[in-house]
C-alpha distance (Angstrom), angle and dihedral (degrees) to the residues before:
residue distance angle dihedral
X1 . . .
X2 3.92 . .
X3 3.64 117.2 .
X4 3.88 124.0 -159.9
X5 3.74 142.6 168.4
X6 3.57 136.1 -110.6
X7 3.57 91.8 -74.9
X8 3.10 101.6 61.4
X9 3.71 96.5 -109.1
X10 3.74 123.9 140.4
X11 4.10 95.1 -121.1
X12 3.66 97.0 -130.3
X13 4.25 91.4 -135.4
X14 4.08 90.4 51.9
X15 3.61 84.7 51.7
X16 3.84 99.5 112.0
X17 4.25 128.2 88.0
X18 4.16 116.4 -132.0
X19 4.02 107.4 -160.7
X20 4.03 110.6 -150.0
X21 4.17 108.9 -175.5
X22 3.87 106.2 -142.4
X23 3.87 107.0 -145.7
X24 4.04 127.2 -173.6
X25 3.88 135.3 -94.4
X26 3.70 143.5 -171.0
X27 4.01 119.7 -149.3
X28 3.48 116.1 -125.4
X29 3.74 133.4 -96.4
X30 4.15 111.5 -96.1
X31 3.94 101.1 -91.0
X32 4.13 115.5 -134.7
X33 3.64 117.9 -124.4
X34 4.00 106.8 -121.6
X35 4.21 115.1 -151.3
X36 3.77 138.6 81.3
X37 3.38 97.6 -94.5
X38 3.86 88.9 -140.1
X39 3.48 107.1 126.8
X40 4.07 98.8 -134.3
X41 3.30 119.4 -154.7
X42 3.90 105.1 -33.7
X43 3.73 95.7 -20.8
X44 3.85 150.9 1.4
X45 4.08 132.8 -153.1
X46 3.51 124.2 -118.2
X47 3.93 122.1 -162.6
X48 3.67 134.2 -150.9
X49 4.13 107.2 -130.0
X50 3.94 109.1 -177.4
X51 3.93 125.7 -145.7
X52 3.37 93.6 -114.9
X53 4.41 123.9 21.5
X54 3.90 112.6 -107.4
X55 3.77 149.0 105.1
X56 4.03 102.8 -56.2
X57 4.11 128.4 149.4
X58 3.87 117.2 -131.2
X59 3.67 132.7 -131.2
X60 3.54 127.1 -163.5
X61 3.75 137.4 -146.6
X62 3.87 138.5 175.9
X63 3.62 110.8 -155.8
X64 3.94 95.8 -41.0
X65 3.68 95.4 -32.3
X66 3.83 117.2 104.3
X67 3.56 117.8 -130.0
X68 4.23 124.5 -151.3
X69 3.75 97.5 -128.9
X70 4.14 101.4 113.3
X71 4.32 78.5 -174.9
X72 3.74 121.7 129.9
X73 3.89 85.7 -143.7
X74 4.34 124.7 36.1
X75 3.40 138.1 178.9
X76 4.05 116.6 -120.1
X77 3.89 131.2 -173.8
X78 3.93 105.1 -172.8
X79 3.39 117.6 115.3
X80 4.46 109.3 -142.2
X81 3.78 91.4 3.3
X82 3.73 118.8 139.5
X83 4.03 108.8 -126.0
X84 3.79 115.3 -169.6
X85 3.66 137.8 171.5
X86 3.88 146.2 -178.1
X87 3.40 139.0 -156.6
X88 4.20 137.2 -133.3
X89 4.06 121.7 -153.9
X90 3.75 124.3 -157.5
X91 3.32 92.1 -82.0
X92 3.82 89.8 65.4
X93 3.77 89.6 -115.0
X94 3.83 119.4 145.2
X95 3.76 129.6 -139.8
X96 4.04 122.6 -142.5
X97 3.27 116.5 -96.4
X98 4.17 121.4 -81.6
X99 3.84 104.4 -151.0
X100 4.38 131.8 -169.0
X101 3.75 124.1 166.4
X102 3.70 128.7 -140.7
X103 3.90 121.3 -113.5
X104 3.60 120.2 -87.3
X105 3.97 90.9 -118.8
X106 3.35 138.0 47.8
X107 3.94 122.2 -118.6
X108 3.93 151.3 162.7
X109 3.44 136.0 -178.2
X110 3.36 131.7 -28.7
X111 3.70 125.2 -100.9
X112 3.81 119.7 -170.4
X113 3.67 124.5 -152.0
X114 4.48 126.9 -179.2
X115 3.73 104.4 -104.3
X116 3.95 93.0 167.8
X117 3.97 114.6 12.1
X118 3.92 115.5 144.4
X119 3.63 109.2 -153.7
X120 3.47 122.0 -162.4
X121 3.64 112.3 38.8
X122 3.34 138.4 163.4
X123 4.15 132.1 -105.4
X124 3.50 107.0 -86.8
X125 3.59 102.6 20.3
X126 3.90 128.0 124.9
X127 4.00 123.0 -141.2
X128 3.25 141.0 -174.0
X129 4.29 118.5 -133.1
X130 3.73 124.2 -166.0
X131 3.49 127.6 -163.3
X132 3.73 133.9 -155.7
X133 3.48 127.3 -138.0
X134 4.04 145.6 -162.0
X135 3.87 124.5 -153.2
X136 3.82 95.2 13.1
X137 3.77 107.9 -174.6
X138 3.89 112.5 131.9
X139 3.19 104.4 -8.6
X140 3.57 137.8 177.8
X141 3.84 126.4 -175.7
X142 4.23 129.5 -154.4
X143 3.19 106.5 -156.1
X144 4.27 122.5 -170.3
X145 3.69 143.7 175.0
X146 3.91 138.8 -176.2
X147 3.65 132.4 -177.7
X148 3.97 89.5 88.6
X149 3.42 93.5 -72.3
X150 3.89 125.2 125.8
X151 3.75 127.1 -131.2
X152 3.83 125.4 -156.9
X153 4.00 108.5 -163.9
X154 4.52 124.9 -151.3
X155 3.70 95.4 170.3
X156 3.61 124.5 -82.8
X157 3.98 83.9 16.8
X158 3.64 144.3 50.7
X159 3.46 148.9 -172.9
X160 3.92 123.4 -123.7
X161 3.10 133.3 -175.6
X162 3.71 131.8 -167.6
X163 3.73 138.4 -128.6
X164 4.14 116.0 -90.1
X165 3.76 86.0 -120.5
X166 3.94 153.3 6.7
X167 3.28 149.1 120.3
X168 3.65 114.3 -35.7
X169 3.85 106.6 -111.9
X170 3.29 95.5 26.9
X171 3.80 115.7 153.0
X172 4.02 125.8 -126.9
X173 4.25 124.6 -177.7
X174 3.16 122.1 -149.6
X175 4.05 118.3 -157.5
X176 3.40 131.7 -150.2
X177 3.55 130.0 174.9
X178 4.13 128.1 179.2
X179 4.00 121.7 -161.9
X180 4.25 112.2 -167.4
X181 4.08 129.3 178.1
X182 3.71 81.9 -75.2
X183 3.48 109.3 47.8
X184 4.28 145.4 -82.8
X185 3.19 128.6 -46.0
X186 3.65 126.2 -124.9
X187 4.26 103.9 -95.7
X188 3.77 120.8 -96.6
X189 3.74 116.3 -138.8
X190 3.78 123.7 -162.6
X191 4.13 106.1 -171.3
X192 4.17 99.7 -152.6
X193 3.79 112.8 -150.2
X194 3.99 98.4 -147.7
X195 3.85 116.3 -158.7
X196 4.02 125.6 -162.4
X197 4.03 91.9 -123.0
X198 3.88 102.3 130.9
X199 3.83 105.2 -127.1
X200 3.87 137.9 -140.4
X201 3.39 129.1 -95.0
X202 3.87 114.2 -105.3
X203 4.30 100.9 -159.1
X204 3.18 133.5 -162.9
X205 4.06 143.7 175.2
X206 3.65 112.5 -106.1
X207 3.96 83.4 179.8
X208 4.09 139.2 54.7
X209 3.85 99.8 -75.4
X210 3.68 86.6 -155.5
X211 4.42 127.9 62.2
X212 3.70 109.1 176.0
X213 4.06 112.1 -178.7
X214 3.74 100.5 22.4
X215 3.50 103.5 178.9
X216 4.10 116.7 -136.4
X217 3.53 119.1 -89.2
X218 3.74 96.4 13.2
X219 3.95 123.7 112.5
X220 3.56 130.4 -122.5
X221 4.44 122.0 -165.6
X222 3.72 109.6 -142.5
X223 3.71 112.1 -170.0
X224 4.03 142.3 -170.3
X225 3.45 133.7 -153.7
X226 3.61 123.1 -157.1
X227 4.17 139.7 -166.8
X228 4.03 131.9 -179.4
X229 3.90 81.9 45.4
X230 3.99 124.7 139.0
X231 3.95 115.0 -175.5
X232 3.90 89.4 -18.1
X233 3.97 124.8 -167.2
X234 4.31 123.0 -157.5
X235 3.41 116.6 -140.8
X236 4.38 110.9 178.6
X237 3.67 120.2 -160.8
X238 3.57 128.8 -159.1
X239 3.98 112.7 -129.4
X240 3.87 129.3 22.2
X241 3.97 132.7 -28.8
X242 3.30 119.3 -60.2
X243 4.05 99.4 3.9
X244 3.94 106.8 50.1
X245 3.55 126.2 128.1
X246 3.90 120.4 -96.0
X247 4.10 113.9 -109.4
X248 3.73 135.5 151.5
X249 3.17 132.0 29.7
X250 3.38 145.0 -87.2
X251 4.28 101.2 -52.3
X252 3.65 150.5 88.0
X253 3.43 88.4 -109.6
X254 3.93 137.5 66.6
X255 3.68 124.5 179.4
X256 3.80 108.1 -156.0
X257 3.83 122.1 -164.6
X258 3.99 106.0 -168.7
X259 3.92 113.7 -149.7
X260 3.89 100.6 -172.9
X261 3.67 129.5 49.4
X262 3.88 110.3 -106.9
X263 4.00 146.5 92.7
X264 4.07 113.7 -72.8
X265 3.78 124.7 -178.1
X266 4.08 124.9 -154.5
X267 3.71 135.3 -175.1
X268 3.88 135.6 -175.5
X269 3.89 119.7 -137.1
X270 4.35 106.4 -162.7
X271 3.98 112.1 -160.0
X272 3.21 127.7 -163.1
X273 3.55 119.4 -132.9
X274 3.78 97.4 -144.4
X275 3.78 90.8 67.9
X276 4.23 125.8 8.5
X277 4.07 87.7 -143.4
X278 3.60 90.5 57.7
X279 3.39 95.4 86.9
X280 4.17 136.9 126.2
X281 3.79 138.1 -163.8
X282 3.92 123.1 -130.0
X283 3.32 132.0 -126.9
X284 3.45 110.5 -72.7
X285 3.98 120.7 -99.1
X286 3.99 133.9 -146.8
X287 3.57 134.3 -164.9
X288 3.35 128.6 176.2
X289 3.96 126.5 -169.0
X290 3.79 127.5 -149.6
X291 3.77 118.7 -161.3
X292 3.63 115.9 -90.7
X293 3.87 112.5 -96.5
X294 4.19 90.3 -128.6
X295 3.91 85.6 53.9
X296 3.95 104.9 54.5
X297 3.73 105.6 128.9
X298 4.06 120.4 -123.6
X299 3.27 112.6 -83.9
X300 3.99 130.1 -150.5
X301 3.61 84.2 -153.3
X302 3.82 98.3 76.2
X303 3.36 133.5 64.6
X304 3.95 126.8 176.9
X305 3.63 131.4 -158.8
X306 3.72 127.5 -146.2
X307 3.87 136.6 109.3
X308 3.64 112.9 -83.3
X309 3.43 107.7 -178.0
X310 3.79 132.9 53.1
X311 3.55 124.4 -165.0
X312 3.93 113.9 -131.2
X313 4.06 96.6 -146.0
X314 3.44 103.1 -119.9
X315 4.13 132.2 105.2
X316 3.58 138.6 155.4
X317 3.65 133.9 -116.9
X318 3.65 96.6 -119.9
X319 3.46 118.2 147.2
X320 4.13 111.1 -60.4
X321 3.42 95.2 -39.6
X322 3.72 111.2 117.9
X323 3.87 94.9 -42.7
X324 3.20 116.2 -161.6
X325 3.84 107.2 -107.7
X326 4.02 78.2 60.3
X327 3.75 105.2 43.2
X328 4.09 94.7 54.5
X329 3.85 98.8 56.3
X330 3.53 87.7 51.7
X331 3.43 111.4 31.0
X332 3.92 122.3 103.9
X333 3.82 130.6 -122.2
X334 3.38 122.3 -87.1
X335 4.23 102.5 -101.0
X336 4.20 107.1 -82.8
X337 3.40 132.2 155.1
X338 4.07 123.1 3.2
X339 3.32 128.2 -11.3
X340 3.99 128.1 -173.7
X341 3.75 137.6 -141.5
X342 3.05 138.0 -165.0
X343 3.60 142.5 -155.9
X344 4.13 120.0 -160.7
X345 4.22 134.0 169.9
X346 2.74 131.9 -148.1
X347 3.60 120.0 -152.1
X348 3.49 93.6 4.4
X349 3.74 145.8 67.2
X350 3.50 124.7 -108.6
X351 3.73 121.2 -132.9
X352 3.84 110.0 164.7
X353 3.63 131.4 -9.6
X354 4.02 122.7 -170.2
X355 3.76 110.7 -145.6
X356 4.22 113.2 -140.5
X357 3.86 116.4 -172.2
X358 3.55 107.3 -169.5
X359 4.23 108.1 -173.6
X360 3.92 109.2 -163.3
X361 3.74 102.6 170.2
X362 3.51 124.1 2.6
X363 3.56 135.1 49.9
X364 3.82 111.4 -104.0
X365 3.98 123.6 156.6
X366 3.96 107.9 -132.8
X367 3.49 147.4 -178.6
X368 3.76 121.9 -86.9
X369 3.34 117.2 -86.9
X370 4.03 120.6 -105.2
X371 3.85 100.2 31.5
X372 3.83 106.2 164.1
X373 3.13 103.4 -136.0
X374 4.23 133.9 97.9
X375 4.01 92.3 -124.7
X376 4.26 108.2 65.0
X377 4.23 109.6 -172.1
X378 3.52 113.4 -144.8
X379 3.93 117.5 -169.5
X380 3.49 118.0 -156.4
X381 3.82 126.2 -152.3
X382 3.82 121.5 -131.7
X383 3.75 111.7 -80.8
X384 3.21 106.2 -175.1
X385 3.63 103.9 102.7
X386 4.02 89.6 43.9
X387 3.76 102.5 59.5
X388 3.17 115.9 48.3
X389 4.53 122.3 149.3
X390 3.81 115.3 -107.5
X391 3.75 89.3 -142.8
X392 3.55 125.4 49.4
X393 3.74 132.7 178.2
X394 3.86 89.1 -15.9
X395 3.69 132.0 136.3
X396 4.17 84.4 -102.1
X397 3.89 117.6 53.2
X398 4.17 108.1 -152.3
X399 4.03 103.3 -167.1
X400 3.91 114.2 -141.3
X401 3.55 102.7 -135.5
X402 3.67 125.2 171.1
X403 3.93 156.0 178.1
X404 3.90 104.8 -124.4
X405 4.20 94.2 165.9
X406 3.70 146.2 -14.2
X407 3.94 107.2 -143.3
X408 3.60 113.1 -167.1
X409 4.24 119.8 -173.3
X410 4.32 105.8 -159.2
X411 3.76 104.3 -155.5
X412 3.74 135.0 -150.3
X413 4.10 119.3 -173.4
X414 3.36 126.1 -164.2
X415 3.71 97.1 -115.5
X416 3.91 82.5 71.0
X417 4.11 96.6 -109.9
X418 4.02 114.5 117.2
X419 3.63 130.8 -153.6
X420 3.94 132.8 169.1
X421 4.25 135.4 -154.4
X422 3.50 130.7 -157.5
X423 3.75 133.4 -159.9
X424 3.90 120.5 -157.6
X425 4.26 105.7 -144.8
X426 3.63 107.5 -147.1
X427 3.95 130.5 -174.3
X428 3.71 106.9 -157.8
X429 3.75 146.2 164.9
X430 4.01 127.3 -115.2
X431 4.11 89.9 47.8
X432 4.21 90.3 -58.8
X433 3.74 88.0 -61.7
X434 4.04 109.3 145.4
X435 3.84 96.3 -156.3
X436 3.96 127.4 24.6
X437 4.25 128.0 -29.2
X438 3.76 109.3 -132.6
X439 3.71 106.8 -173.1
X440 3.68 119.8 -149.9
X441 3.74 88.8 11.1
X442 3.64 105.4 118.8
X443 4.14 119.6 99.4
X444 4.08 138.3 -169.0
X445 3.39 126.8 -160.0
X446 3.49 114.2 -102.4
X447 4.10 99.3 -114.9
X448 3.85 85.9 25.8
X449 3.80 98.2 -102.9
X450 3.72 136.4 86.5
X451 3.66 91.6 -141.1
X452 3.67 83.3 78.1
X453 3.98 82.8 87.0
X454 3.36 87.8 72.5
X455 4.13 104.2 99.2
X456 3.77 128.9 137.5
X457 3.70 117.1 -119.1
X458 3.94 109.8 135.0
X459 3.84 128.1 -100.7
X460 4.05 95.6 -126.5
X461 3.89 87.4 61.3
X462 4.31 99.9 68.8
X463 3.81 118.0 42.3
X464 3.97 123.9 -156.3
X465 3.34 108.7 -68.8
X466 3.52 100.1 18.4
X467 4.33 123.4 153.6
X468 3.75 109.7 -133.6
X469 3.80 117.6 -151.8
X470 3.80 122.5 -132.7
X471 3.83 109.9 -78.0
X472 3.85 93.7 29.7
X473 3.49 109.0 130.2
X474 3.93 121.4 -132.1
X475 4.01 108.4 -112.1
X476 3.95 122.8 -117.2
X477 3.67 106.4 -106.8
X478 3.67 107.4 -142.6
X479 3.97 131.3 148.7
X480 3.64 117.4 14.2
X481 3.52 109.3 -5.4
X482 4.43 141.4 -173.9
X483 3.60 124.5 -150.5
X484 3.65 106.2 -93.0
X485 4.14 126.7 -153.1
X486 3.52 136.2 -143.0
X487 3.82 138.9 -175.5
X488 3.42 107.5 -113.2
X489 3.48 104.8 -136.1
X490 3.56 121.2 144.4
X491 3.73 95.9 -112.5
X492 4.02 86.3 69.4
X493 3.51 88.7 58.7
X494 3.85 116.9 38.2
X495 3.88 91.5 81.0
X496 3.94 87.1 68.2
X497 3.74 109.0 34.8
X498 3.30 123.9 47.2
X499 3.64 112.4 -101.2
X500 3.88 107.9 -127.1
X501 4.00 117.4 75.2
X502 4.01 105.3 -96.3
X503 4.32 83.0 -148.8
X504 3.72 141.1 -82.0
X505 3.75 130.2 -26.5
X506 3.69 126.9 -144.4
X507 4.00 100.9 -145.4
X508 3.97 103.3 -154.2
X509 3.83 113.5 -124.1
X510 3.45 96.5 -108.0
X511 4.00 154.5 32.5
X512 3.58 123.0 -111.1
X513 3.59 105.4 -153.5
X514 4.03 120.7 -153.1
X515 3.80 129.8 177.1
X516 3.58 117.2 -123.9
X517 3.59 95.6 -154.4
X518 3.82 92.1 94.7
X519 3.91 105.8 -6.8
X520 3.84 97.7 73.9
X521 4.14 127.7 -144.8
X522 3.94 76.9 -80.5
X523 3.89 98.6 69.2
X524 3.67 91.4 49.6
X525 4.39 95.1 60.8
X526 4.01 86.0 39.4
X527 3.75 96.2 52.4
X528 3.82 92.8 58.3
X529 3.85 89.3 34.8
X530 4.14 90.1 57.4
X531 3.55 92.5 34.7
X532 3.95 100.2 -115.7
X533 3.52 92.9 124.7
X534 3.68 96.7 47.6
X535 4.32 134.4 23.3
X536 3.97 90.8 -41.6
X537 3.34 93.4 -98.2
X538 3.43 114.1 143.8
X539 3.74 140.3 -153.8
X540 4.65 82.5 17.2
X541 3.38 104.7 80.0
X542 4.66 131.9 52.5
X543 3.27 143.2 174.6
X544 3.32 117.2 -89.5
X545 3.82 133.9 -92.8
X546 4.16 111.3 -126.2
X547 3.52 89.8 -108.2
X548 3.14 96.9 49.1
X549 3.79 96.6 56.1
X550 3.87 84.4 49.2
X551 4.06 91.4 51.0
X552 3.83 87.6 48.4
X553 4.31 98.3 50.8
X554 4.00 78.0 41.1
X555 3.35 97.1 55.9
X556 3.88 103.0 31.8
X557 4.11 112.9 3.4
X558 4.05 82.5 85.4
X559 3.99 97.5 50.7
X560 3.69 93.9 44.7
X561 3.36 99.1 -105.9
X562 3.56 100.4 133.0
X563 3.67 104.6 -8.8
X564 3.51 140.4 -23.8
X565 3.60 124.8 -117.8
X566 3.69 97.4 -125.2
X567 4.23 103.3 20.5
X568 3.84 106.3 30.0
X569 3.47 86.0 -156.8
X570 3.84 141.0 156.0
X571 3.76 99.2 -53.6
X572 3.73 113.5 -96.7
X573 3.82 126.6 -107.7
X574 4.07 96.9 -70.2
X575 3.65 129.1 144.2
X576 3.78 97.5 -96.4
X577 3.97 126.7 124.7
X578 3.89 114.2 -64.5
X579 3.52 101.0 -113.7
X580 4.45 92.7 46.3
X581 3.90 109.3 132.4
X582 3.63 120.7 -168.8
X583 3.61 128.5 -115.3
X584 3.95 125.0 -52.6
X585 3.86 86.8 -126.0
X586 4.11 123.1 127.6
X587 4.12 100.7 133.7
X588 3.74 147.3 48.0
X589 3.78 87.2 -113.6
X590 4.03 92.6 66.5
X591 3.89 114.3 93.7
X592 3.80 132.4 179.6
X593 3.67 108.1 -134.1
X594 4.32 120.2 -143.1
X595 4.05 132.7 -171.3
X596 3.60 88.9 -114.3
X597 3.85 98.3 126.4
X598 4.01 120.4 -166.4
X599 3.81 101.1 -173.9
X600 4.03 124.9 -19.2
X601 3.89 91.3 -79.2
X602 3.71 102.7 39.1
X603 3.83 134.7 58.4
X604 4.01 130.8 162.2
X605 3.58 125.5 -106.6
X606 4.16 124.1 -171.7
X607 4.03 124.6 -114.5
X608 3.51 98.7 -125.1
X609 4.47 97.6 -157.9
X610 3.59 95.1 36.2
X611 3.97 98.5 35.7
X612 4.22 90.6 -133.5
X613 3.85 124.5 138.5
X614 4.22 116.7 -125.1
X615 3.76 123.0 -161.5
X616 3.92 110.4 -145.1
X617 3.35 146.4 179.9
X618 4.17 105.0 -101.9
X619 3.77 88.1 -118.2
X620 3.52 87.6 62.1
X621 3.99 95.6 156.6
X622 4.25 98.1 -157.3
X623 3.30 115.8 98.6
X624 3.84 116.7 -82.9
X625 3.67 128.8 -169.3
X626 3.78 126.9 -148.4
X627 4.23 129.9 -152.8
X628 3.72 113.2 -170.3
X629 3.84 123.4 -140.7
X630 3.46 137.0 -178.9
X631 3.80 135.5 -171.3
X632 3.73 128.1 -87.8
């Protein structure tokens, strides 16, 4: 280097060079800052630790103010201040900075006092001992006991508990030791003076002590859990403290599986074995049981909508019988696609309702079960390639009936009762009628009431047996009174039905037969009305109208059907339901009884061998015979 003045003139002193070799560096890692940071008492140290070990110098800094210790470790004071550092190698390279902040608080050592410690106690027992404790930031606790007893720790407390026997007096320590940020304290021992007293049972539940809508047949666990105990035994009881019924067995737990709806209570009584009087009672238990869904009883109450019976299509050209030509403009679809029901009270108000669809036989795609909701959706595959008749247009008609589903609704009201319903879904032959179709067989009254009957042409003027014209009118039988015949041509009828077939009849496949001795005209229209007489339906099928019984022996007495004029046989080979019998009818004395009324006392009943119509009283005592219909 050559140094001159402002002349430009080498000074002649300054005329000498100094060489100075510039070599490389690298700066330092950032160092951490080693220490609590828990200022401890007055102070704490923090130390300087570098990335990597060598010769460095230090530099200090609180917050952004630099310090003068040059010290790898200091001594601070300030609670939540920021303390960082750096440090310079030989090189005179300087690290970033390494940075820790003291604690927010200032604290010490721990010291411990008892805040819960029973002393004396009694062989056998179990306690709980708290302890107290100063400057509690981290802390852990050692906890210890001798004197054979055992000691379970959860922080600042632990549970002890003490030998089955001893010596009464005998002594027992229990230890405990707590270690913060700044250190240990000094150990705390509790000398326990343990006496031979047996104690009582302190009980608990370990279980709900309460089971609302315990369904039948299911189980429930009640359990107990019990301190201060030494060689305890359970004993439960059925009922309320102190005068229930022994059950179970020896255990803190009982399972109970209720049978019968209803409210049952339960307690546990713990002994100990070191003394029969020390004994306790639980807390008491209650269960109460709801009926099981599947078991709800049939209720009148309910009612539920929804077509039950599908009609598979096919028929037979047997006789008059459903022909053909007749069946397919009438018949239904074979089930496809969705199909609702529902489920009404009456009465009462509906709360829930669990929906059970039980398929038996053929394939059908429903709705989960237990939808809570008063409208269930069943969809129904196609059937049409599954059902098909094993006869057709033979001499002998075979009907395909079937059981496609059972759909059952379980109901809860709000008064708290519970009931359930059940509809059977059937695909059948013969337009789902389970007897005999009689087409064109179904009559109304003319003025739409069967009082119309009711005229007044006098008694004296017919005698038994008697043909009445067209137009004649039917007497009003009052005061002492025979039974009175009539042909029963249609002429004698069309002025009191209406002459034009009101539709098809489904003729059910057999007779129900009551005695009139004691039933009464009465019992015969309510046993097809409740369905007694017929499938149980009720509410589908009635009794009759007289021209409707005369439609039906029109229609089918003469192909065997139901009867023959002259045999009464077994019915014929026809196209009606397997099982159809004909009617129970061998004698003159055997009537079929109708609705048609003529006054309050008196209704008509048909001759079934000589085809004529009698007007009796309705405590006609001869044996009558009843055949159910119902609309198509």
């Amino acid at each position: 280097m050559v140094a001159t003045d402002n002349s430009g003139v080498a000074c002649p002193a300054e005329a000498s060079t100094t060489e100075k070799p510039i070599s490389g560096g690298k700066a330092p890692d950032a160092p951490t800052i080693s220490g609590s940071g828990v200022i401890c008492g007055n102070s704490t140290d923090l130390s300087v630790v570098p990335a990597v070990a060598g010769t460095y110098t230090y530099t200090w800094y609180e917050g952004s103010t630099k310090l003068s210790q040059t010290t790898q470790t200091i001594t601070v004071n300030k609670t939540g201040t920021t303390y960082s550092a750096t440090v310079t190698n030989a090189s005179g390279c300087v690290s970033p900075m390494g940075s820790k902040t003291t604690g927010a608080a200032i604290s010490d050592l721990p010291t411990l006092t008892w805040k819960t410690a029973p002393t004396p106690v009694n062989f056998g027992e179990q306690k709980v001992y708290v302890t107290n404790i100063d400057y509690d930031l981290n802390t852990t606790y050692v906890w210890s006991v001798d004197g054979g007893a055992t000691v379970t720790p959860a922080g600042a407390s632990a549970s002890v508990k003490f030998p089955a026997t001893g010596t009464t007096g005998a002594t027992v320590n229990l230890t405990v030791k707590a270690t913060n940020s700044c250190g240990a304290s000094a150990p705390l021992v509790l000398p326990i003076t343990v006496n031979s007293a047996c104690p009582t049972p302190v009980v608990s539940a370990l279980s709900a002590t309460t089971f609302p809508n315990v369904v039948a047949g299911t189980a429930v666990t009640l359990q107990v859990s019990a301190t201060s105990i030494n060689t305890p035994t359970y004993q439960w009881y059925k009922g309320t403290s102190p005068s229930g019924t022994a059950v179970g067995t020896n255990s803190a737990t009982y399972i109970y599986s209720p049978s019968a709806t209803g409210t049952d209570n339960f307690y546990c009584v713990v002994t100990n074995g070191c003394d029969v009087n020390a004994k306790a009672p639980s807390p008491a238990f209650t269960v109460t049981t709801t009926l099981n869904p599947f078991d709800y009883p049939t209720t009148a109450s309910l009612s539920m909508s929804g077509k039950v019976c599908f009609d598979t299509k096919e028929t037979f050209d047997i006789n008059n019988n459903g022909s053909r030509i007749n069946r397919t403009e009438t018949s239904s679809p074979l089930p496809q696609g969705d199909q609702a029901y529902i489920v009404t009270a009456t009465g009462k108000t509906i709360s829930t309702v669990t929906w059970v669809a039980d398929v038996t036989k053929f394939y059908s795609n429903t709705a989960a079960s237990g939808t809570n909701n008063t409208t269930y959706t069943v969809t129904f595959a196609d059937l049409e390639n599954i059902i098909k008749p094993a006869v057709e247009n033979s001499t002998k008609a075979t009907a395909q009936n079937g059981q496609l589903i059972t759909i059952t609704a379980y109901v809860s009201f709000t008064d708290g009762s519970k009931g359930s319903i059940s509809k059977v879904v059937k695909i059948q032959d013969f337009i789902c009628c389970d007897g005999y179709v009689c087409v064109g067989c179904a009559y109304d009254y003319a003025n739409g009431s069967p009082g119309d009957w009711a005229v007044n042409a006098p008694a004296s003027s017919l005698n038994d047996g008697t043909t009445v014209k067209s137009n004649t009118s039917i007497p009003n039988m009052t005061g002492a009174v025979s039974n009175y015949t009539y042909s029963a041509g249609n002429s004698f009828l069309s002025p009191y039905f209406k002459s034009a077939p009101a539709g098809d009849l489904c003729v059910y496949k057999k007779d129900g037969s009551l005695s009139k001795t004691s039933a009464g005209w009465s019992a015969f229209v309510k046993a097809c009305q409740d369905g007694s007489a017929t499938d149980g339906a009720a509410g589908v099928w009635y009794l009759p109208n007289i021209r409707e019984i005369i439609a039906v022996y029109n229609k089918l007495g003469g192909n065997g059907a139901i009867a023959t004029k002259t045999t009464y046989g077994t019915p014929a080979d026809f196209g009606g339901a397997p099982d159809a019998v004909g009617i129970n009818a061998q004698s003159g004395s055997n009537f079929m009884e109708s609705s048609t009324e003529q006054q309050p006392g008196y209704n008509w009943m048909y001759r079934i061998y000589d085809g004529k119509l009698y007007l009796v009283t309705k405590n006609y005592t001869v044996e009558q015979f009843l055949r159910c219909v119902k609309r198509m």
